[in-house]
C-alpha positions in Angstrom: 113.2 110.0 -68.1 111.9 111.4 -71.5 112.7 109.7 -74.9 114.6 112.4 -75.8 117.0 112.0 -72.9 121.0 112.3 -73.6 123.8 110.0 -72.1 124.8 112.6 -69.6 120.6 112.8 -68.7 120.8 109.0 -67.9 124.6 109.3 -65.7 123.2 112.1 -63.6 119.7 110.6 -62.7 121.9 107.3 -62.3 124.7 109.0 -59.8 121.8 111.2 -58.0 119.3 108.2 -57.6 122.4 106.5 -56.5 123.6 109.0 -53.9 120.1 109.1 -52.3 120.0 105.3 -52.0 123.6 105.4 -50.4 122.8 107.9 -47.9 119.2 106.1 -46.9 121.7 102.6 -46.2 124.5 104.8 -44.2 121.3 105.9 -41.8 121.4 102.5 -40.3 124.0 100.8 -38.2 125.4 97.3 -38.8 123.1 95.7 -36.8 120.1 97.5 -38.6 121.0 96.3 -41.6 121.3 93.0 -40.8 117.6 93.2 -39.1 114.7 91.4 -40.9 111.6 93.1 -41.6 112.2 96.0 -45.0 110.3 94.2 -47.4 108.2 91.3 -45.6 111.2 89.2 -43.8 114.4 90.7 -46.1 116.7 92.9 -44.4 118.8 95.7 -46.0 121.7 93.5 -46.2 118.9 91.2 -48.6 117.9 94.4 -50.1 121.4 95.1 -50.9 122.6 92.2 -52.6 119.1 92.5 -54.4 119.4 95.6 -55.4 123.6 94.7 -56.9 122.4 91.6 -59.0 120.2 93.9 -60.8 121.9 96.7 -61.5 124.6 93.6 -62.8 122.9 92.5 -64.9 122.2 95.8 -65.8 125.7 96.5 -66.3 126.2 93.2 -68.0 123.1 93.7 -70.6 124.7 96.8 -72.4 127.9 95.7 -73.7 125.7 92.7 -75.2 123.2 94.8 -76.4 125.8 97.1 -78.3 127.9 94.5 -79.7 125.0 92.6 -81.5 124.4 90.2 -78.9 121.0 90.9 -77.3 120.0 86.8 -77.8 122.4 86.6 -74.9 120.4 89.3 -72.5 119.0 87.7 -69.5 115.6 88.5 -68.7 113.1 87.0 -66.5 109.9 86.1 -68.7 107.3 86.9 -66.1 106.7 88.0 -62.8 106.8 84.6 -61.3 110.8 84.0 -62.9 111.5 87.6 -61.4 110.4 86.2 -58.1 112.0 83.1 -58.3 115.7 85.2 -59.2 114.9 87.5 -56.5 114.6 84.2 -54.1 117.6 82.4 -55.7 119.7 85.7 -55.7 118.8 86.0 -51.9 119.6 82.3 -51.0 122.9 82.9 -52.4 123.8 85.7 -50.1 122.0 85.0 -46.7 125.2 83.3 -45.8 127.7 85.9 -46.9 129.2 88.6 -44.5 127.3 92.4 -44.5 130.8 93.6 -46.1 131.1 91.0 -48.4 127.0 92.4 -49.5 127.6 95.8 -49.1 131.3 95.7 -51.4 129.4 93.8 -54.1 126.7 96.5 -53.8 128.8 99.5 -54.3 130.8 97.7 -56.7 127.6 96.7 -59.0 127.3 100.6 -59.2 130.6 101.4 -60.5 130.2 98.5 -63.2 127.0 100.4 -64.7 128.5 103.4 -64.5 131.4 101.8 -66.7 128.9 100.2 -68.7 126.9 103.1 -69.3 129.9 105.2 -70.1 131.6 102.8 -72.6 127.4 102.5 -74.0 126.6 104.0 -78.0 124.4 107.2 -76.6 122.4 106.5 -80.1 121.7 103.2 -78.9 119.6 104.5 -75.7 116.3 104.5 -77.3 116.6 101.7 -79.6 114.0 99.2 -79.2 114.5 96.2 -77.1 111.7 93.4 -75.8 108.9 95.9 -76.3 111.2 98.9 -74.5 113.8 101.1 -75.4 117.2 100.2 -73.9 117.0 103.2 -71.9 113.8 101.6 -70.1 115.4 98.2 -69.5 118.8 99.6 -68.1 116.6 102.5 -65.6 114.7 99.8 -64.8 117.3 97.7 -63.3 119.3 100.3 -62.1 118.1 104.0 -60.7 114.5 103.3 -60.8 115.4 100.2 -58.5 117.5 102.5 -56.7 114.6 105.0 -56.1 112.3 102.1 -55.3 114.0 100.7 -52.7 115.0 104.1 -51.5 111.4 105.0 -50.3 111.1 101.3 -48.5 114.6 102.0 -46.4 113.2 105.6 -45.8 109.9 104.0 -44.6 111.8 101.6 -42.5 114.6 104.0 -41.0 110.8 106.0 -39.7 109.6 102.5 -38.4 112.4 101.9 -36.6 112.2 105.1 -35.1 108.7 105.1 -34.3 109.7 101.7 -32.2 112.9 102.9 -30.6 111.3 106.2 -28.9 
């Protein structure tokens, strides 16, 4: 995304990177996505709830960032506190049902959408922890999305290659 990129810019490359990401997770069945082995031993159920608190926080970051509030932004300090959120955030879901996952999931979606629609388009490139808030919301949302795209894409082949 270039610096110069508009509001509407960002919602397209956030609904597109979104629709390519849902049509990757409707390749697999239930039982697929319940199956360990995506990323090391998370499933796409794990990637999926994952993949929601992110783009919720995402979704919760904006409104504080354009009300004056960006103290209260959450953000991991290193790569070690993003692991250890990813771990907590996947402990608190390994119990829940794949619906239950799934609804959060497309639900995170709609609430950056709404976040990013209700979002001061002049605020997009102001500065915030060494990025623009452009970065730090693609980073947590359709960048993710693309990310963890190519894995399920990678796994749908792996799984495949084993079935045939």
């Amino acid at each position: 995304m270039s610096v110069t990129a508009t509001k509407a810019d960002v919602e397209r490359d956030l609904v597109e990177a979104w629709q390519a990401l849902a049509s990757a997770v409707d390749s697999f069945s239930d039982v697929e996505l319940e199956q360990p082995g995506v990323v090391e031993d998370w499933s796409v159920k794990d990637l999926l709830g994952h993949i929601a608190f992110w783009t919720q926080e995402a979704a919760r970051n904006l409104p504080l960032i354009a009300t004056g509030k960006a103290e209260e932004v959450r953000r991991p300090a290193s790569q070690g506190d993003v692991d250890e959120w990813n771990e907590r955030e996947q402990r608190l879901r390994q119990g829940r049902p794949l619906y239950d996952v799934r609804e959060e999931w497309l639900e995170s979606f709609q609430r950056a959408m709404q976040a990013l629609a209700a979002f001061p388009s002049e605020k997009l490139q102001e500065e915030f922890e060494g990025r623009t808030v452009l970065e730090l919301f693609a980073e947590d949302t359709y960048d993710h999305y693309r990310e963890h795209r190519a894995q399920l894409v990678g796994w749908r082949q792996e799984l495949a290659t084993t079935e045939a």
